[in-house]
Kinemage of the C-alpha trace (Angstrom):
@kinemage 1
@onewidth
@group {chain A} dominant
@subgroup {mainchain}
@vectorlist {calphas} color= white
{ca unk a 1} P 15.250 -18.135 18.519
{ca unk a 2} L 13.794 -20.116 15.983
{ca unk a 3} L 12.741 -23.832 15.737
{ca unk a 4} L 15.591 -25.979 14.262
{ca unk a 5} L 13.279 -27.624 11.788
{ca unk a 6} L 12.220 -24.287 10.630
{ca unk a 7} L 15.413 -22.823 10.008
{ca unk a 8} L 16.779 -26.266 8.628
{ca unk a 9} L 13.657 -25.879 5.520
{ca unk a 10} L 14.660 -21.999 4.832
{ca unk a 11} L 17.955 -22.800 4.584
{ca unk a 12} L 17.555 -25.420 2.610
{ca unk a 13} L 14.970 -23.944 0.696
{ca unk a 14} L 17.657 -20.743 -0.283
{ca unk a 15} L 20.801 -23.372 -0.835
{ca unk a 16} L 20.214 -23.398 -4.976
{ca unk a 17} L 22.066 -20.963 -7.462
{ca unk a 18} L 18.739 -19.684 -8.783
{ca unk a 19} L 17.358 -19.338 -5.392
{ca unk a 20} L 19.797 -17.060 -3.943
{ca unk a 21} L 19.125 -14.756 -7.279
{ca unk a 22} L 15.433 -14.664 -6.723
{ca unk a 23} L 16.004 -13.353 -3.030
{ca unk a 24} L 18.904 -10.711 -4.118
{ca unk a 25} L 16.014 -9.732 -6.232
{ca unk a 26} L 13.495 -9.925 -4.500
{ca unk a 27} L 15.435 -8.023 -1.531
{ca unk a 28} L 15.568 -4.871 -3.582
{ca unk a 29} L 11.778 -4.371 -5.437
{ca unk a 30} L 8.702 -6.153 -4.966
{ca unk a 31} L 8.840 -8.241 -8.664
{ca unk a 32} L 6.367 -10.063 -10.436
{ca unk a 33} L 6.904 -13.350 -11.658
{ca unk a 34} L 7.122 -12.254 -15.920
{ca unk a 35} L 9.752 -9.496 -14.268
{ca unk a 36} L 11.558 -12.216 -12.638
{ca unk a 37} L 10.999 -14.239 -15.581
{ca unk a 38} L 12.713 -11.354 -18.092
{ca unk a 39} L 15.407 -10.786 -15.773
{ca unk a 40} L 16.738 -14.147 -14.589
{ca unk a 41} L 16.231 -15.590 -18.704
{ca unk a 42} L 14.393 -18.735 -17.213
{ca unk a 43} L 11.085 -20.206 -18.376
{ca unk a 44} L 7.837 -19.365 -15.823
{ca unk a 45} L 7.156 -22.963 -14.768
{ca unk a 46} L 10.760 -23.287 -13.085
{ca unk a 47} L 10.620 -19.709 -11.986
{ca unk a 48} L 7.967 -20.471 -10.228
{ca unk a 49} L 8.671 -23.950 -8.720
{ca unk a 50} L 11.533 -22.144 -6.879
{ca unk a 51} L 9.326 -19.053 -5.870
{ca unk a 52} L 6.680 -21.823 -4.471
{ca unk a 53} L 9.229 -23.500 -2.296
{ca unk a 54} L 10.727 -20.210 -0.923
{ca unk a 55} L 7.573 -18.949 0.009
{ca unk a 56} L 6.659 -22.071 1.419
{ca unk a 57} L 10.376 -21.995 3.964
{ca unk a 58} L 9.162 -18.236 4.817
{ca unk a 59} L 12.100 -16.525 2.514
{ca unk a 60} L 9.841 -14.717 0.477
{ca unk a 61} L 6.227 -13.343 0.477
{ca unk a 62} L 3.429 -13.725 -2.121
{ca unk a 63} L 0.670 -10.999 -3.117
{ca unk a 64} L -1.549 -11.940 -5.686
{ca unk a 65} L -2.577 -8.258 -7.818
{ca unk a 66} L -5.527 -9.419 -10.699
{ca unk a 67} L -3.661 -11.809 -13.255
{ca unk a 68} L 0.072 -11.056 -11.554
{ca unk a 69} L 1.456 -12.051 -8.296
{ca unk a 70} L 4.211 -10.463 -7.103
{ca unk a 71} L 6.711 -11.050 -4.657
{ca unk a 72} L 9.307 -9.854 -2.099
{ca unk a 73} L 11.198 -10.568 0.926
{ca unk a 74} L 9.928 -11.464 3.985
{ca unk a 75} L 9.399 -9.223 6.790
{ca unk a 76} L 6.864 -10.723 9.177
{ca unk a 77} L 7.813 -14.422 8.827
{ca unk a 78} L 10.118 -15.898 11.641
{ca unk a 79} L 12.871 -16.511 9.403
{ca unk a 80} L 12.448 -13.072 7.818
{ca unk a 81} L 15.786 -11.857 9.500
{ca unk a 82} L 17.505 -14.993 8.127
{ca unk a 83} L 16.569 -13.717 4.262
{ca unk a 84} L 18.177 -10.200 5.210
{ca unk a 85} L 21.316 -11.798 6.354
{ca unk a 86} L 21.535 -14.400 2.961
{ca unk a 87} L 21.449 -11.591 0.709
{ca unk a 88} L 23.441 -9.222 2.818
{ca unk a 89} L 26.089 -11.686 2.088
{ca unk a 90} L 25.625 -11.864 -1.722
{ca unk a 91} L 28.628 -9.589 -3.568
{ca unk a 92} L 26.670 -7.418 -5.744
{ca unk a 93} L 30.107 -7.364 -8.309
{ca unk a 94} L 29.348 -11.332 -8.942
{ca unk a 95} L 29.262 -11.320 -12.618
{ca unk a 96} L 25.999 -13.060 -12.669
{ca unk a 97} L 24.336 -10.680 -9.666
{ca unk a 98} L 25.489 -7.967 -11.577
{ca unk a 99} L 23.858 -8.923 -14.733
{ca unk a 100} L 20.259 -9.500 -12.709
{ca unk a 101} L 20.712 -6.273 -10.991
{ca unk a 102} L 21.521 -4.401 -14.335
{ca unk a 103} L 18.102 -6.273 -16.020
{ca unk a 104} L 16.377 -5.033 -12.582
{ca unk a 105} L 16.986 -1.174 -13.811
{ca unk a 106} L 15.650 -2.039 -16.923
{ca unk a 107} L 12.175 -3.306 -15.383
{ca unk a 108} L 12.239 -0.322 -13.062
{ca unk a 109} L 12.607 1.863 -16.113
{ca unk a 110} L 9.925 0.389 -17.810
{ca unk a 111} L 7.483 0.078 -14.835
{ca unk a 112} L 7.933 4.102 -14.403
{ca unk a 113} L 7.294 5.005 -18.056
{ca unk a 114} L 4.200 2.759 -17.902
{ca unk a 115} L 3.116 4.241 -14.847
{ca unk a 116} L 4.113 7.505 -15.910
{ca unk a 117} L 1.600 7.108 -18.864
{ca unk a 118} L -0.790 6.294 -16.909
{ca unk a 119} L -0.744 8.839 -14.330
{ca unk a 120} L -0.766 11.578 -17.662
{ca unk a 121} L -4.498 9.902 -18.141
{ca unk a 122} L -6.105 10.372 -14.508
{ca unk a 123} L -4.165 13.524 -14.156
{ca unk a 124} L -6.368 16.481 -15.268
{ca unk a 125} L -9.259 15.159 -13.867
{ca unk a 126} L -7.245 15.274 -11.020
{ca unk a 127} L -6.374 18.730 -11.240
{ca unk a 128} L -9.386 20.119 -12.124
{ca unk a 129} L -10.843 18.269 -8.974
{ca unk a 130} L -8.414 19.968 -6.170
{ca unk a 131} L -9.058 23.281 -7.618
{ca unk a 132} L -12.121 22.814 -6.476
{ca unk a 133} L -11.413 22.790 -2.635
{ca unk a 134} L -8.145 24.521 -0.183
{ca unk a 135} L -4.753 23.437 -1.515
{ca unk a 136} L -4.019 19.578 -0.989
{ca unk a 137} L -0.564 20.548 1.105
{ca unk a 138} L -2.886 22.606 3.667
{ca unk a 139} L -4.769 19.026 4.086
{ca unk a 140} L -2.105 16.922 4.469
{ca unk a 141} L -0.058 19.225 6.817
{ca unk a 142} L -3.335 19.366 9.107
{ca unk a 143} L -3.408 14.870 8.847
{ca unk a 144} L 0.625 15.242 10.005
{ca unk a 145} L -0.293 17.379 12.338
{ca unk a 146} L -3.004 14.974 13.929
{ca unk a 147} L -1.387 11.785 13.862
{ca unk a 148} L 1.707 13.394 15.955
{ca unk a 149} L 5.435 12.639 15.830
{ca unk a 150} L 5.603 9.631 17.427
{ca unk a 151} L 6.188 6.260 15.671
{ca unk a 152} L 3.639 4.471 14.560
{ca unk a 153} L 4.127 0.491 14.302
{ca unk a 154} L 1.789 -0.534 11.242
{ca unk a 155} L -0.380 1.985 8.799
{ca unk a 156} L -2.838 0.954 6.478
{ca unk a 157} L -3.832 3.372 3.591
{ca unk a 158} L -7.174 2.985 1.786
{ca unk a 159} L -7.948 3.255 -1.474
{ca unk a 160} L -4.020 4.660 -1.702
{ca unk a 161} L -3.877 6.007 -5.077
{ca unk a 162} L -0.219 7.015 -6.021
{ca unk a 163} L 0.882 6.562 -2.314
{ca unk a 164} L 0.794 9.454 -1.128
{ca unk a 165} L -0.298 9.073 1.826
{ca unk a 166} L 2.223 6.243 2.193
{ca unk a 167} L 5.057 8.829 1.603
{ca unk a 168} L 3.620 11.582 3.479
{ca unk a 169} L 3.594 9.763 6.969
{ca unk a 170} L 6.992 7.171 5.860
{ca unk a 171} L 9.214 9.367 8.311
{ca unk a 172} L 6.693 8.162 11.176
{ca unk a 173} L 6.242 4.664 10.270
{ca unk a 174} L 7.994 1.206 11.051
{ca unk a 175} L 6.031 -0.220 8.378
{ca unk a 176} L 3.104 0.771 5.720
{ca unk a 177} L 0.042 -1.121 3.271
{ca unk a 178} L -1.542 0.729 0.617
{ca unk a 179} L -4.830 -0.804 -0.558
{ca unk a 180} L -6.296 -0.016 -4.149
{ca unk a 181} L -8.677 -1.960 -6.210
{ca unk a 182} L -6.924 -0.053 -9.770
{ca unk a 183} L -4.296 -2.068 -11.182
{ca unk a 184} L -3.052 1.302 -13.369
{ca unk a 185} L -2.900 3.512 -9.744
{ca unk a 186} L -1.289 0.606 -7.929
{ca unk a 187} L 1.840 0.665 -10.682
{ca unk a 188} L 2.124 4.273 -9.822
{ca unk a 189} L 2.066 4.433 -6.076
{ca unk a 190} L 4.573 0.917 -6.403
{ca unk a 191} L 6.552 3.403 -8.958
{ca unk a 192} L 6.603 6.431 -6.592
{ca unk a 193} L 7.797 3.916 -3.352
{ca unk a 194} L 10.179 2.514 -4.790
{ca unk a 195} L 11.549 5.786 -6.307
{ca unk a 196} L 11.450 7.204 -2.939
{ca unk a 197} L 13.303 3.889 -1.240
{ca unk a 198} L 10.549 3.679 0.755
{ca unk a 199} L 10.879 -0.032 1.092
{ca unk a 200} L 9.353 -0.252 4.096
{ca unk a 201} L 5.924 0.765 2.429
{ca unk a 202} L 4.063 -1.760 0.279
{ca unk a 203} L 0.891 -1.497 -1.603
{ca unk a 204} L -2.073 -4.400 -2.512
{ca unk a 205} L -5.119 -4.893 -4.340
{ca unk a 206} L -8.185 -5.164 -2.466
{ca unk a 207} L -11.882 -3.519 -2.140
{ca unk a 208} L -12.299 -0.930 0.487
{ca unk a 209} L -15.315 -3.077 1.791
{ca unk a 210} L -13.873 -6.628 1.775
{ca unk a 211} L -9.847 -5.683 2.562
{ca unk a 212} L -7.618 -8.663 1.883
{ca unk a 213} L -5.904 -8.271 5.448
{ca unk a 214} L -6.247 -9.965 8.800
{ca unk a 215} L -8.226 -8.042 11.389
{ca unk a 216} L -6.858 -5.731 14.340
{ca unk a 217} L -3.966 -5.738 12.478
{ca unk a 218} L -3.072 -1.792 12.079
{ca unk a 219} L -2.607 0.451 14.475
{ca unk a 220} L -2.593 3.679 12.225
{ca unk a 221} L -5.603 3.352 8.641
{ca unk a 222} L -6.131 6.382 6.815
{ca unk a 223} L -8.766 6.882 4.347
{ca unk a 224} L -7.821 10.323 2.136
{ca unk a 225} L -10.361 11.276 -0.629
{ca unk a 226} L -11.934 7.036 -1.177
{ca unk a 227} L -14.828 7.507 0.951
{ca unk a 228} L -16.966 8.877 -1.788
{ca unk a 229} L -16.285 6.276 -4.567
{ca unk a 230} L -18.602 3.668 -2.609
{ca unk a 231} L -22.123 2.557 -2.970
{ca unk a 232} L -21.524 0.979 0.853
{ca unk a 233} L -19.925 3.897 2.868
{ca unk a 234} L -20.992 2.211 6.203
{ca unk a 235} L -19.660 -1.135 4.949
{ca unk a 236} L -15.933 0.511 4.526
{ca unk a 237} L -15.888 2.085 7.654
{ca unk a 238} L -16.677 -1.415 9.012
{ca unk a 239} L -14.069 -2.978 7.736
{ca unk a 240} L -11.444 0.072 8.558
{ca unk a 241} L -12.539 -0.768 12.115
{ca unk a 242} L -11.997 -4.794 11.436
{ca unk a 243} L -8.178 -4.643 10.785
{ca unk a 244} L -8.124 -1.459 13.302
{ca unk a 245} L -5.693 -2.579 16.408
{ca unk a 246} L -7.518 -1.968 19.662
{ca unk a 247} L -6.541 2.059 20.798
{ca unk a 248} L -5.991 2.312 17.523
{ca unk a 249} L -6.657 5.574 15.059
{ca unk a 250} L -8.657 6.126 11.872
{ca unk a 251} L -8.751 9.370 10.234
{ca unk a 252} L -11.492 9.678 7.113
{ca unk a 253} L -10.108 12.630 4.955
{ca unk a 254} L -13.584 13.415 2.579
{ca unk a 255} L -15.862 16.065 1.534
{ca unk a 256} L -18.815 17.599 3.078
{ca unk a 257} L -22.411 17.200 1.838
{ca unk a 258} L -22.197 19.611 -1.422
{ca unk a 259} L -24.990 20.021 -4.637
{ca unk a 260} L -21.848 19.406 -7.345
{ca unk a 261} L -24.259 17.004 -9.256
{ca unk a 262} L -21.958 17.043 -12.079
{ca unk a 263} L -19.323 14.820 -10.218
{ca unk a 264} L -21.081 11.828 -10.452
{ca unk a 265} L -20.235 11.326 -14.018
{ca unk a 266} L -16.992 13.496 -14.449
{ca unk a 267} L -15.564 11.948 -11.368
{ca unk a 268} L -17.289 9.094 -10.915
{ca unk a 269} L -17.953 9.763 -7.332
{ca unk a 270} L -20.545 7.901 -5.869
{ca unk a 271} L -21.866 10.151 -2.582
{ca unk a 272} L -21.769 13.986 -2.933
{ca unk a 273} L -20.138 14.236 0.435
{ca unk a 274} L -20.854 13.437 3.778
{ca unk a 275} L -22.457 14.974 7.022
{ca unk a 276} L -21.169 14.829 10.260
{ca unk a 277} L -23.933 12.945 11.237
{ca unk a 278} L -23.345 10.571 9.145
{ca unk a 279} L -20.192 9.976 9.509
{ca unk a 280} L -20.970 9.438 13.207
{ca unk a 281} L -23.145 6.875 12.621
{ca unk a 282} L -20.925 5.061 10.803
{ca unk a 283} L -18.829 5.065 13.251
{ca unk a 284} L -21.064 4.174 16.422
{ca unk a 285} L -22.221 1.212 14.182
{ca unk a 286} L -18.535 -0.129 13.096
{ca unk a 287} L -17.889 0.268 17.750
{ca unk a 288} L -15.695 3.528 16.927
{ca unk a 289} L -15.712 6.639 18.643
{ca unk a 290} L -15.188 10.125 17.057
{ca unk a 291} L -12.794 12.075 18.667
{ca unk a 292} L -12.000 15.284 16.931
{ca unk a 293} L -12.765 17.283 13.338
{ca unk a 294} L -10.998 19.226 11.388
{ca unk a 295} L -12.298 21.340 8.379
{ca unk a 296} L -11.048 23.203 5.816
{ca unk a 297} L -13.490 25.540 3.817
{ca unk a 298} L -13.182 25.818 0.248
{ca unk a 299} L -15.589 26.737 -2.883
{ca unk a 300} L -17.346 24.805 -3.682
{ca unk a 301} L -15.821 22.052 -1.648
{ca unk a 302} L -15.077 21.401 2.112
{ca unk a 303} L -12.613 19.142 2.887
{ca unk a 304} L -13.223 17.289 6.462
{ca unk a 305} L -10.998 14.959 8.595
{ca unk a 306} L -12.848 13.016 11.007
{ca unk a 307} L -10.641 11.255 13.490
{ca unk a 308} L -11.653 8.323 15.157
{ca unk a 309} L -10.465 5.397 17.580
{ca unk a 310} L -11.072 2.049 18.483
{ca unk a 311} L -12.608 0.786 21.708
């Protein structure tokens, strides 16, 4: 039930023309504030005056990415189920909704041709990499396989790239975060979501070793090919165990210790792999326990997944 002053300032805060438009929006892609901009034909200040107030009632959420903040609809606020039920009521065939909605397409469009282009620039590099170790659908069948069919209430992906992750283990998920600290990668993995209508998945930009999410908050975090990029290895796993739920599961997807010097500068990686010794100390030191070990034995490269849990 909620609190009658609550509900009174949500409802209140939705009961303008533009308002109701923003949350229709908002209600079908996670928007920035030029995209809302474009598509309602409204200068930024006002825009945002009636974003700020909405946000404020609980109606929509706000997620800061570099020099953008986007938004979208609530789903953890107490009046979150309110929002649902205000734009459920909206008739899409309102001239005006209909006109939003048709400028909406045109965003998407241009979000997946920018992300698209993108993508084209990371992907050989890509390639070339996962020739270099057992095919990537071997891997994640194996990290399917260990996380089980049961539900899992909240999953946290880190360093996400183009969400894949996010999409493989959607099916099995009430709801998902992907963390990246690239703006380009975070356009594609939005791109790919919202392409899939996986709108239950969401990604954010953060550092793998300062995440911009409240602790022993995730009951599921995977880390799939990141571990490598850091300088502070131990640091990450730290803060994978921070916003780890108690019970709950890691599983660190990375490379054993290999002599592939060149990778430092043609993939930027930053450690040439890991041993399992390592790794366990990591763990012990972030109050996580390693619980099983998977690997898969390629040339040069050995992919391992380490899965952990949380006291």
């Amino acid at each position: 039930m909620q609190n009658l002053d609550t509900l009174l300032a949500a409802l209140r805060a939705a009961g303008e023309h533009t308002r109701l438009r923003l949350l229709t929006l908002c209600a079908r892609s996670e928007l920035s504030v030029s995209e809302l901009t474009q598509i309602l034909g409204q200068s930024q200040p006002r825009v945002s005056r009636h974003l700020k107030l909405m946000v404020e009632a609980g109606l929509l959420e706000r997620f800061p990415e570099g020099a953008q903040v986007f938004y979208r609809l609530s789903d953890r606020a107490s009046v979150a189920p309110l929002a649902k039920v205000l734009v459920s009521l909206l008739d899409e065939k309102d001239a005006v909704l209909g006109r939003d909605l048709s400028r909406l397409d045109q965003v998407k469009d241009a979000r997946a041709l920018e992300a698209q282009s993108y993508f084209q620039k990371v992907a050989e590099n890509w390639s070339d990499l996962r020739k270099l170790h057992v095919p990537q659908e071997q891997i994640e069948a194996e990290l399917r396989a260990l996380v089980g069919e049961g539900k899992v209430n909240r999953l946290l992906d880190i360093g996400t790239g183009t969400g894949r992750v996010l999409e493989l283990l959607a099916d099995r998920t009430e709801s998902g975060v992907g963390v990246d600290f690239t703006s380009g990668m975070l356009a594609v993995a939005r791109n790919n979501l919202e392409q899939a209508g996986l709108t239950h998945m969401q990604v954010r930009k953060g550092d793998m070793t300062a995440l911009p999410l409240a602790s022993r908050s995730f009951d599921l975090v995977t880390m799939n090919l990141v571990l490598h990029f850091t300088d502070d290895p131990a640091m990450a796993i730290q803060e994978a165990a921070r916003v780890l739920a108690p019970k709950g599961r890691l599983f660190v997807v990375d490379f054993a210790t290999h002599l592939e010097e060149y990778m430092r500068k043609e993939f930027q990686h930053r450690r040439l792999g890991f041993t399992d010794d390592e790794v366990r100390r990591f763990m012990q030191a972030a109050g996580l326990e390693m619980v099983n070990l998977k690997q898969f034995v390629g040339e040069p490269l050995t992919v391992k997944i380490w899965e952990v849990v949380s006291a």
